[in-house]
N, C-alpha and C positions, 0 to 999 in steps of 0.2 A: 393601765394607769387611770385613778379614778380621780376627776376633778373634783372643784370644789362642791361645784354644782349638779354633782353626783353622775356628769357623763363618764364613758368609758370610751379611752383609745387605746387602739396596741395598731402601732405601727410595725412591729416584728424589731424595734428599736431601742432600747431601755432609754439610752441618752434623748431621741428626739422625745418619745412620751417624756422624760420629766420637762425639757423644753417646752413642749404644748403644754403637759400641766401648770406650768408655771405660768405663759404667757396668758392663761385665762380665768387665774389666780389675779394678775397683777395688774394687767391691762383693763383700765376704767374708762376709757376712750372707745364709742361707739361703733365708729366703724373697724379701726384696726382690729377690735375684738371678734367683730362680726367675721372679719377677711379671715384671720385666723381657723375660728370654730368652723367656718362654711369647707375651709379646706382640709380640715382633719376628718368630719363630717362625711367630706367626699372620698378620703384616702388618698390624698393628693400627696404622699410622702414626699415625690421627690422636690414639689417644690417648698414645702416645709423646710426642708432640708437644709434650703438658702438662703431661706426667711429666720431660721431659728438657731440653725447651728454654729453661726460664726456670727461673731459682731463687730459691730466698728469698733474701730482703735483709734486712740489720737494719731493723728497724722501731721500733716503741716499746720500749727498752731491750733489743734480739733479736732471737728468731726465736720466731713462732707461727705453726702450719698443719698441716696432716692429715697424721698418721702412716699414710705410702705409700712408695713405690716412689717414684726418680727423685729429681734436682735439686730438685723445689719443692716436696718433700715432709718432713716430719718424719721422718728415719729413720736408721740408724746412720750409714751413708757420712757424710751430708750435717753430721750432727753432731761427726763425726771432722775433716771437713775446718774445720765450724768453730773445734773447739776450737785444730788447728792456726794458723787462723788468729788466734786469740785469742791463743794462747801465741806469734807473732812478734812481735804488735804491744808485750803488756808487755816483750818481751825488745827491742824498740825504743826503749819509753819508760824502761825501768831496764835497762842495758847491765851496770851491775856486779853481781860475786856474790856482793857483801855486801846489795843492796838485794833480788835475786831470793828471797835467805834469807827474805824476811819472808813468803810467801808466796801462796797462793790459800787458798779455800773453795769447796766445791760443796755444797750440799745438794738433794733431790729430794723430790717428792710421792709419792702413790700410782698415780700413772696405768701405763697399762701402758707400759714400757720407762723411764719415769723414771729407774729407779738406772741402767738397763744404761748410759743416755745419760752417768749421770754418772760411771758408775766406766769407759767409755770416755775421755770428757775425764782423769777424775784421772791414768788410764795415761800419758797423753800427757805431759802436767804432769811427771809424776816423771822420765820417760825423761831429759826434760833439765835433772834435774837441782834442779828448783822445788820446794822440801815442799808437801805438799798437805792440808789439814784437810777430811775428808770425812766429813760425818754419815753414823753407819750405821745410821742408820733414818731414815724419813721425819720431815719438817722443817716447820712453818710457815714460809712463805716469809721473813718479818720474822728469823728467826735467821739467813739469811746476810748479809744488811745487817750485821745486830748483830756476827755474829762477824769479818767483813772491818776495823769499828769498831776492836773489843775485841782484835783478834789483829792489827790494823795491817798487814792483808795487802793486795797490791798489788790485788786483784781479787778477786769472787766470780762462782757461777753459782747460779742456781735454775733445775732444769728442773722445767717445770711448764707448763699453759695457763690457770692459773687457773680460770675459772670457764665454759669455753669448752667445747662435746660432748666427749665420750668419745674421741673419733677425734684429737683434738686433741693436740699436747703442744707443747713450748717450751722458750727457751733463754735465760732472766734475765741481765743481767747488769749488776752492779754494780760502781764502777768503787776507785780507792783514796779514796777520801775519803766512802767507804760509800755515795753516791747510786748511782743508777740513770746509765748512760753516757749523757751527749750527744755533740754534736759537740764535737771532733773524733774523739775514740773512737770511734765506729760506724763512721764512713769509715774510719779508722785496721785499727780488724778487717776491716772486709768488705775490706777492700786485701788484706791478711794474707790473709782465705780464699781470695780470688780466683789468689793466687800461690803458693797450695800446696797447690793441688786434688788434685794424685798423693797417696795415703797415704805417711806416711815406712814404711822398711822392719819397723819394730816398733809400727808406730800400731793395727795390730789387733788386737795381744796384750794381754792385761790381766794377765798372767803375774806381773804386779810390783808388785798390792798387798799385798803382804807387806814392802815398802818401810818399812827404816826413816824413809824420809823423808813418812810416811804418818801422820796421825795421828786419830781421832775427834773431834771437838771436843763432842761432845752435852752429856754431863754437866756440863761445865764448863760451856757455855755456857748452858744452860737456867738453870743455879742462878743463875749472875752476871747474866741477865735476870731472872729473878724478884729477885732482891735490887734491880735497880734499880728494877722496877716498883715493889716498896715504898716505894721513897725519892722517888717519884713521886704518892705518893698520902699526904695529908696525917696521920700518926701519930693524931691525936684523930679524924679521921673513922673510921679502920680500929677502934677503939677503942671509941667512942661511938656509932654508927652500925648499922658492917658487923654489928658483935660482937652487936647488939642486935635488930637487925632479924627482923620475921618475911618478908619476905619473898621469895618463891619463882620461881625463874628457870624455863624452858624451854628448852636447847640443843638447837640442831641442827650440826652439822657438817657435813652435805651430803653424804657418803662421802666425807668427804677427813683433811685432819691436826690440823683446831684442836680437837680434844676433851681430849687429856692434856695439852696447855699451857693451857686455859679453868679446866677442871679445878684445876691446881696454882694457877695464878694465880687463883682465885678463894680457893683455899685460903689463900693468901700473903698476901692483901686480908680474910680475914677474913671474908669471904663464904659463906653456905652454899650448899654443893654444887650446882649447876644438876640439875636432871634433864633428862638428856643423852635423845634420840631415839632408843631402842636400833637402830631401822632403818637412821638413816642415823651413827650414831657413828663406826664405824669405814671409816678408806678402804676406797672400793671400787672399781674401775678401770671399772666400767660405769655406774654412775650408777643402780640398779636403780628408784627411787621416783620421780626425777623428770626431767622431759623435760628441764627445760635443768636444771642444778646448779649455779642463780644467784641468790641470797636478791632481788638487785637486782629480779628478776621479779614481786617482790610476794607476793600471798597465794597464788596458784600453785605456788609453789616451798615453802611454809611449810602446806600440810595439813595432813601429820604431827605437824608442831610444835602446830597450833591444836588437832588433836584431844587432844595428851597434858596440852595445856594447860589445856583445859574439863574432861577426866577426872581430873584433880589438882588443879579448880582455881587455876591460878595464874593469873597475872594481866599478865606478860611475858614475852615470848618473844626472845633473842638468835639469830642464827645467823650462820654465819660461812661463807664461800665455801668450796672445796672446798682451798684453799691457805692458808686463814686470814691474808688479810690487810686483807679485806672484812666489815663488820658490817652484817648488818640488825636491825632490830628492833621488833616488835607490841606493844601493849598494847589490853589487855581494858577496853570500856566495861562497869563493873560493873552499871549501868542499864538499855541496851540490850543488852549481851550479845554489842556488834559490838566488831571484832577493828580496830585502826589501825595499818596498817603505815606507818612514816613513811618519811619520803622524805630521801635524804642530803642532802638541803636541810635538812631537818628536824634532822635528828640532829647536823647541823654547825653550828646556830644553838643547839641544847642543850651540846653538846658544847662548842662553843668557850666559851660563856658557865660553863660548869663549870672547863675551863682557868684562865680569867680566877678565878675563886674558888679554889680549890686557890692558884694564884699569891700572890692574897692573904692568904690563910693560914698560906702558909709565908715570906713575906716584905712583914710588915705595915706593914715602911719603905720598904720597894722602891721606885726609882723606875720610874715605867712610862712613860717614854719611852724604854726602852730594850728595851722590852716588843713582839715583833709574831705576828703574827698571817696567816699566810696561806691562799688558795686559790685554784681556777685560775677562768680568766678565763669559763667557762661557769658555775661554781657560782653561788648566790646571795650578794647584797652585803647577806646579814643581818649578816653575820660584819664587814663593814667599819662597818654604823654601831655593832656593839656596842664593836669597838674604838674608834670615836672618840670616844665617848660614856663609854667607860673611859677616854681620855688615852692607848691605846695607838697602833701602827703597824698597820696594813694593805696587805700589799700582794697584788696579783692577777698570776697569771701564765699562763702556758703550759698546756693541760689537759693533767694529768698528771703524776704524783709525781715523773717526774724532772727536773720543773721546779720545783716546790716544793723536792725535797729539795738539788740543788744549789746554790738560793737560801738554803733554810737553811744550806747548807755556809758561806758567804760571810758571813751575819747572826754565823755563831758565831764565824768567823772574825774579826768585828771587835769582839768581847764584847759584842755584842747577845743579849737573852733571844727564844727564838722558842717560844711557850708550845702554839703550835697551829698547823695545816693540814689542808686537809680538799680534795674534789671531791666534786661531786653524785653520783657513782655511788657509794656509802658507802662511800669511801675516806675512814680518818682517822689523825694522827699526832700523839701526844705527843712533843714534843722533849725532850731530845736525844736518847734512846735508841735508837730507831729511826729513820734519815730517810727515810723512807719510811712508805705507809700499813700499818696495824699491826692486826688485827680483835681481837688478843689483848689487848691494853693498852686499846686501846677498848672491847672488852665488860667488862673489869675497871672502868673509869672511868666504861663508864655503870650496870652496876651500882649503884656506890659511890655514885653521884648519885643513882639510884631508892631508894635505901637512905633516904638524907639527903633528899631532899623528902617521903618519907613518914613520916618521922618528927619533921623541922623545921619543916615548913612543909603537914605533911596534903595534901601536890599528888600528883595523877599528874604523868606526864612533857606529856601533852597539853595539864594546864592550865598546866605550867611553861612550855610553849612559848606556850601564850595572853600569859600574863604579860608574856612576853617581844617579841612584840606590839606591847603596849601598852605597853613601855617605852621601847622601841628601832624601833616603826615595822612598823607589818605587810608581810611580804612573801611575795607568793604568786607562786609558780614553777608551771609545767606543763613538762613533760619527757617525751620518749617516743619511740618510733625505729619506722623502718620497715626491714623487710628487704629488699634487691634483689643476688638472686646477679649479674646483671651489670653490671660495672667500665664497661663502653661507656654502660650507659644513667643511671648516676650522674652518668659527665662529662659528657653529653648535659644533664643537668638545672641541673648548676651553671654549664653556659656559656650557657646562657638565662636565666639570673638576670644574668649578668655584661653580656648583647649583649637586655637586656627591649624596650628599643626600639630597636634598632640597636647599633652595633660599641658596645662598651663605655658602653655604659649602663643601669646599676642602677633597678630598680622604686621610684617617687617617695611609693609610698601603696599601700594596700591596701584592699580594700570601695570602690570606682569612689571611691578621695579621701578616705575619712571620716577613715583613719587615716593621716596624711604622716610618713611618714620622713624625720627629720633627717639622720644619719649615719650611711654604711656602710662597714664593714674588712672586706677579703677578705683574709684572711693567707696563702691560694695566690697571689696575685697582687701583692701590698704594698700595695692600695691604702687608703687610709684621710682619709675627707673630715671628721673630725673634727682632723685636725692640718693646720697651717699651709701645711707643704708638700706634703700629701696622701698622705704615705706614712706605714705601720705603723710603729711604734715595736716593735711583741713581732718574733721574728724568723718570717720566713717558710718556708714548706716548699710547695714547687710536689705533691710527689706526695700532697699529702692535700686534701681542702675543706674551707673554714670559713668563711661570711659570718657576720658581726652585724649587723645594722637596729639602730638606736636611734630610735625614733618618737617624735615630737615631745611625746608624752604621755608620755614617758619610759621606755615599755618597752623591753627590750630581747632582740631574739633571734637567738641564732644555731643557723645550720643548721650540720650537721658528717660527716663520716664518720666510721666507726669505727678506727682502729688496729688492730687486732683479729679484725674482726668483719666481716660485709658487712650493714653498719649505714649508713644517713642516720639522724642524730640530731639531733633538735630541745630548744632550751633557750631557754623566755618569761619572762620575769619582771620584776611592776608592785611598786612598795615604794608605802608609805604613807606618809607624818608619823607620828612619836611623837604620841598622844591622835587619832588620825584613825580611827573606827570605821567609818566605810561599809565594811566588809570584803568585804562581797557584791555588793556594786556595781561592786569593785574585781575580783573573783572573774570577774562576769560581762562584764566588758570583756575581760578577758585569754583568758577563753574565746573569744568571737567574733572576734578578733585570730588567735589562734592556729589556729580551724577554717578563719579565710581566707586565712593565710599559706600553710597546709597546701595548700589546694584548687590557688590561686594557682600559688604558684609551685615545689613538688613535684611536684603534679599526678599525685595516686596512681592514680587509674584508670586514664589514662591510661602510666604507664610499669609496670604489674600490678604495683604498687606492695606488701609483705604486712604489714599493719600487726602492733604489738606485739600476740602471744597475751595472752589477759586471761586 
């Protein structure tokens, strides 16, 4: 096969030559070109092979994966060709040029190539003609939800990998009605990308942000978020409370962008200033302090923070993922001197039951049936008896904010109130502002709520969640994931769960019998034996796994992949009765459930399974 440029390859491959010839046709970008040519140059087939022959697909509202060389990699071509694809398909679903006027958004993190990714897309966008609202600095990911909202544009982009290595970046996208795209929209682009792989003749220029059809949207948008967060957060708390309070937060931002939005928005709430981590405040595109750049990792990812927090004293700690749309957050046993990172179970059972107060607050006649409350279908069902036990709605969904947030699209849609939504990986979202999870609003709200138990009710947040316990029913979740880079030996594991004794049939019990599973849902496969006619009610996806067990003692678990990530992830969890203390009784069931669920039917040593770093 003879390039443009008059070399010849023959790999002994017809398909990978036109793949190489094309990528050295198309790619205008200096280095990937170079990676490319050096390795056909060298005869390097087979890793060509990986780099050229398969590509990213949309996945969870995108694209996430290693900034490289090639088709399946993160890198300008592959980006260009996306955003092309992205720009036919809105030009399919709004054909006139009075609807295309309303526009896009892109905003970008700090990773490295971030802006270039997105000021290639904006180029695109303009050439035909589309105004394009582009942050010119780095963004919390929740401000392009908010501005697609607030500026009624047909779509947004955040390029970003969230909370994913260094090597990592990505391509968000939100669709008009500010969620996160489902179907049909991802088929609808990846159609788009697939039929307009060739770059157009000016899709490599960026020559034309000087467009007046270009405009910043920051300052606006930042102020008209913080103004609504205020209107979010109840006037006599910010007042009585925030204004009043001593005490003293610890920020981290991870090297990424939630510091001068925590910052303002803590200002805005009345809140004193966090003492932010000077190490990790400001983005940084390597990650310099910590191995992964994921609060979700626990006290691992949180050193820094716990040391600046013992050397000033405080007594909580917030931080927020490297894209600020993720909260974690510690608090100091003043006693023992031990440090409790909670768990988005935790925080979603504090948090939603803070929602539900604030609600009340601001609307003491309210009816609250028209009140709900959601989370996906792996989080914990604290959050549904606090609603029902409030008179409000619950509903459980899809894992994943763009199943909550396009469910709230539809709640607001019918003038229902949707006060809350959350996922075990501390994802959380105050409606309506953002639909989607939000680390900004949420460490503002849990703030304002550490503020207010400390000074109302003399609680930590620890004994708040006791309380809550024993008001609403204890329930204890275990959560935790195993790494395995190969995709062969995942499916391997979930098709022996599915064929345990033969062609399709699922494991009856676990511990030789003790514990019998009632019901199980594969939603790769539809099946589901807890409904009538044995099929899933949530919709199904063949390219991902997901069982749940429901065992007959009422636990429930499910096994999952990552979206993301090359994650098996597991999620247990036993509830109590409201006044039901055996806590530890209950603690140590779910333990020995979970070590032999694990053993079972995972079978880590077996597939050199790498459990989570502690």
């Amino acid at each position: 096969m003879e390039t443009a440029n008059g070399q010849h390859f023959d790999s002994g491959s017809a398909e990978l030559n036109d793949k190489i010839a094309q990528w050295l046709e198309w790619d205008k970008c200096d280095v990937t070109l170079a990676e490319i040519r050096r390795l056909a140059e060298d005869c390097e087939w087979e890793k060509l092979k990986v780099l050229l022959l398969t590509r990213l697909s949309f996945g969870t509202a995108g694209l996430r994966g290693a900034m490289r060389a090639g088709f399946s990699g993160m890198n300008e071509l592959v980006v260009l060709q996306t955003a092309q694809g992205l720009l036919k398909h809105i030009q399919e679903c709004y054909p006139a040029p009075e609807q295309q006027r309303r526009g896009v958004v892109f905003g970008f993190d700090g990773r490295h190539q971030s802006r270039r990714f997105a000021e290639i897309s904006a180029s695109i966008f303009l050439r035909a003609n589309i105004p394009v609202f582009l942050y010119g600095k780095t963004v919390a990911t929740p401000m392009v939800p908010f501005a697609v909202l607030e500026k009624q544009c047909l779509a947004g982009v955040m390029v970003t990998a969230s909370h994913n290595p260094k090597n990592d970046n990505g391509y968000k996208v939100y669709w008009t009605n500010s969620a996160q795209i489902i179907s049909p929209h991802d088929k609808g682009i990846q159609s788009g990308i697939l039929n307009n792989l060739a770059p157009w003749p000016k899709s490599w220029s960026v020559d034309n942000l000087d467009s007046p059809l270009l405009a910043d949207p920051y300052d606006d948008m930042v102020a008209l978020y913080m103004e609504k967060l205020l209107k979010n957060i109840p006037r006599v708390l910010i007042d009585d409370y925030n204004a009043r309070s001593d005490v003293q937060f610890v920020y981290s931002a991870m090297h990424g962008v939630g510091w001068p939005f925590v910052e303002r928005g803590f200002a805005v709430a009345g809140l004193s200033a966090p003492l932010a981590v000077a190490e990790q405040r400001d983005p940084d595109p390597e990650f310099p302090t910590v191995q992964f750049p994921n609060p979700e990792e626990g006290k691992s990812s949180l050193v820094l923070s716990i040391k600046l927090a013992n050397e000033s004293q405080c007594g909580v700690i917030l931080a927020n993922d490297p894209d600020a749309d993720r909260l974690a957050c510690a608090e100091k046993n003043p006693a023992s001197g031990e440090w409790k990172v909670f768990t988005g179970n935790e925080l979603g059972a504090l948090l939603g039951w803070w929602a539900i107060e604030c609600w009340k607050r601001t609307h003491p006649d309210g009816v609250r049936d028209d009140c709900y409350l959601l989370a996906s279908t792996v989080s914990s069902k604290m959050l549904a008896s606090v609603a029902k036990a409030e008179g409000m709605h619950f509903i459980e969904t899809l894992t994943g904010f763009k199943w909550m947030g396009n469910k709230s699209v539809e709640l607001l849609a019918e003038g229902k109130s949707v006060l809350f939504a959350f996922e075990e990986a501390i994802g959380f979202m105050f409606s309506p502002t953002v639909l989607d999870k939000d680390g900004v609003s949420a460490a503002c709200h849990l703030a304002t709520m550490t503020c207010f138990l400390r000074q109302e009710e003399n609680k930590s947040l620890t004994e708040k969640l006791e309380d809550l316990y024993r008001q609403y029913g204890f329930h204890y979740t275990l959560t935790s994931y195993f790494l395995c880079y190969d995709p062969v030996v995942i499916v391997q594991i979930f098709e022996r769960i599915r064929n345990f004794r033969g062609e399709n049939t699922y494991p009856t019990s676990i511990l030789d019998g003790k514990y019998a599973i009632k019901y199980v849902r594969d939603l790769t496969t539809g099946v589901d034996t807890a409904q009538s006619d044995g099929k899933a009610v949530f919709p199904v996806s063949r390219s991902s796994q997901m069982i749940t067990f429901t065992f007959e003692n009422g636990t429930v678990v499910t096994l999952r992949t990552s979206g993301t990530e090359p994650k098996i992830k597991y999620y247990a969890e036993m509830c109590a009765q409201p006044g039901q203390s055996d806590w530890n009784a209950l603690k140590d069931v779910l333990s020995e459930m979970v070590q032999n669920i694990v053993q079972e039917l995972l079978q880590p040593a077996k597939h050199n399974l790498i459990p989570k770093p502690e």
